[in-house]
N, C-alpha and C positions, 0 to 999 in steps of 0.2 A: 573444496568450497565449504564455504561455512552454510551450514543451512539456518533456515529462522528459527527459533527458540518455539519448542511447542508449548509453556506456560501459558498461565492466563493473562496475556499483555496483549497491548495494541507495538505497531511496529511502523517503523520510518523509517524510508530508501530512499535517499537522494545522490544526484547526481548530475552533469550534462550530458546532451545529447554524444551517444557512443560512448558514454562512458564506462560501460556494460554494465549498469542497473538493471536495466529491461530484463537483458539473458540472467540477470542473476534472481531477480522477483518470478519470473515467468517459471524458473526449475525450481525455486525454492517453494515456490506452493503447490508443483505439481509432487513436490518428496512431502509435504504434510500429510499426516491421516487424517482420512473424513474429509468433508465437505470442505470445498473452496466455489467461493463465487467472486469471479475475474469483471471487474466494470469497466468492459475496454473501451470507454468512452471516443476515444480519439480509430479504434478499429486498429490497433497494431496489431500484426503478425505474430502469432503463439505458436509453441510449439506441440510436438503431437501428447495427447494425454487429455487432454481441454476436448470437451465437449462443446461448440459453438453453435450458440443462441441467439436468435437475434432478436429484440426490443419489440418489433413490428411483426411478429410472428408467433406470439406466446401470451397466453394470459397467465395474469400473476399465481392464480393458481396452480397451475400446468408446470412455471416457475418452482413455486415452493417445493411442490410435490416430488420434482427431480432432486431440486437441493436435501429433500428430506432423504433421495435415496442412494445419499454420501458422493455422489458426482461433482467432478471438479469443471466449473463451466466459464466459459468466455462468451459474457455477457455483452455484444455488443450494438451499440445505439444507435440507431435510425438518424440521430438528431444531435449533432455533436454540441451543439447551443443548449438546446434544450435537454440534454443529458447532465450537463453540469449545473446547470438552472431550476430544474425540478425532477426530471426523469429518476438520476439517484435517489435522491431527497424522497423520493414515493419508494425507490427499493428498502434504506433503509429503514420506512416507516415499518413497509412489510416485516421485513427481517426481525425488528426485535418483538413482534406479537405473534412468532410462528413457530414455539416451543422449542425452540434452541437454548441450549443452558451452559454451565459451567462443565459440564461433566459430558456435552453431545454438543462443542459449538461449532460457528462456521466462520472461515477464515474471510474476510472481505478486500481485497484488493482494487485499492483507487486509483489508475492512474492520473499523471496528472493533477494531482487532488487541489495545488496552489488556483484553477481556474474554477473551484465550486463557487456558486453561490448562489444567491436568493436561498429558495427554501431549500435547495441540496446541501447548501452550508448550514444551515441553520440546524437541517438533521446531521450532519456530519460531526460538529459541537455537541450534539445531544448524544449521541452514539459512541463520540470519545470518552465522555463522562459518565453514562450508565448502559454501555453497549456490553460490556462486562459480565456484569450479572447477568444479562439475559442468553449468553453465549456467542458474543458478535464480537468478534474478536479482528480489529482493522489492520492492514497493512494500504500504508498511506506509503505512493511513490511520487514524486515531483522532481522536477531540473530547476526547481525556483524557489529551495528552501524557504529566504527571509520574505515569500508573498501568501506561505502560506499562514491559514487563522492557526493564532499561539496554542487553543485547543489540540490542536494537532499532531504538533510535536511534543508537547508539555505532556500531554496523556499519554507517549507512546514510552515505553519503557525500556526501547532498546531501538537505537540508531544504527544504517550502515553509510555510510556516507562515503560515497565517491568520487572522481574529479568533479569538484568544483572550483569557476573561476573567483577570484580575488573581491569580487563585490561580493560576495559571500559572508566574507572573513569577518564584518562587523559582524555579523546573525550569530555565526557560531562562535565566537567570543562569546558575546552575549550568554550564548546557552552555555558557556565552562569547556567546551571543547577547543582544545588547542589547535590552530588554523596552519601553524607554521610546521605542527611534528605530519600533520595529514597532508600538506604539500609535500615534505620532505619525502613523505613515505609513498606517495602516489608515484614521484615520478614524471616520466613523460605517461600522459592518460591512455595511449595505447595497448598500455599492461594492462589496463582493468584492476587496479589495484583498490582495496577500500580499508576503511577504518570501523572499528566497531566502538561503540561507546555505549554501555551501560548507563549512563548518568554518575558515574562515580570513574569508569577507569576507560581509557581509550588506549586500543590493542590497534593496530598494523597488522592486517590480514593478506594471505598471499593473494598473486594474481588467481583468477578466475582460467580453469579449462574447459 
């Protein structure tokens, strides 16, 4: 398995459902060093490593204080509306005022991220363009590439892309990725097969074990 690039970039996983996105975001932050904080907004099934927090049970300070003490946790939300709506959007407000840097950051995983909005997108755009220097460092995952805000993909610096279906295909055009070498190379979507793409080169990576 390829694991995520530990540089200082944001990062973008897409896919559909079963297309082993999930299994491959959920081991790939559990292999980063240091702090991950998992916004399993929708409550999906993690695996063992993830410390599970729930939303409705924690003040934000109690929050930070664990993140400070390099735990990787699976953040999730009381309010699956209201997590994509403002709940996030108050995480990452917290996040980049709680001395995380370039050199001590914390890895942020969204799933779902094409359903933010209101103020949760509005921080999610701010976070892609100056989450960086403050050490917030995002892994953006969706099954709905072309709905998610251009902030999103545009700032992430390294794609893994999945099965996806054929409505697709205009988006990632758009973004210079070749649509027809990543169906060739996926296959039937049962392989779990993906592509990576830099912004300059797009690689065919093996199945997932």
């Amino acid at each position: 398995m390829r694991l995520l690039n530990q540089g200082n970039n944001h990062i973008f996983i897409s896919g559909i459902t079963q297309s082993g996105k999930s299994y491959f975001a959920h081991r790939a932050m559990l292999s980063l060093p240091g702090t991950v904080l998992y916004m399993n907004i929708q409550g999906e099934a993690v695996p063992k490593g993830f410390v599970t927090v729930y939303s409705s049970m924690v003040e934000s300070s109690q929050l930070i204080d664990m993140l400070k003490d390099g735990l990787k946790i699976n953040f999730v939300f009381k309010d699956v509306r209201k997590g994509y709506k403002i709940t996030s959007g108050y995480v990452f407000d917290l996040l980049m005022e709680s001395g995380f840097s370039e050199s001590n950051p914390i890895y942020v995983g969204v799933d779902e991220c094409h359903l933010l909005e209101g103020f949760s997108l509005e921080m999610a755009r701010y976070v892609s363009t100056a989450g960086l220097k403050k050490g917030v460092r995002c892994i953006w995952i969706t099954q709905r590439p072309a709905n998610c805000h251009k902030a999103l993909y545009t700032q992430a610096a390294e794609q893994y892309i999945f099965f996806l279906s054929v409505s697709e295909a205009a988006y990632m055009r758009v973004k210079g990725i070749d649509f027809d070498y990543c169906q060739k190379h996926w296959g039937l979507r049962e392989y779990h097969k993906y592509c990576y793409f830099d912004g300059a080169n797009l690689v065919g990576c093996e199945a997932l074990t």
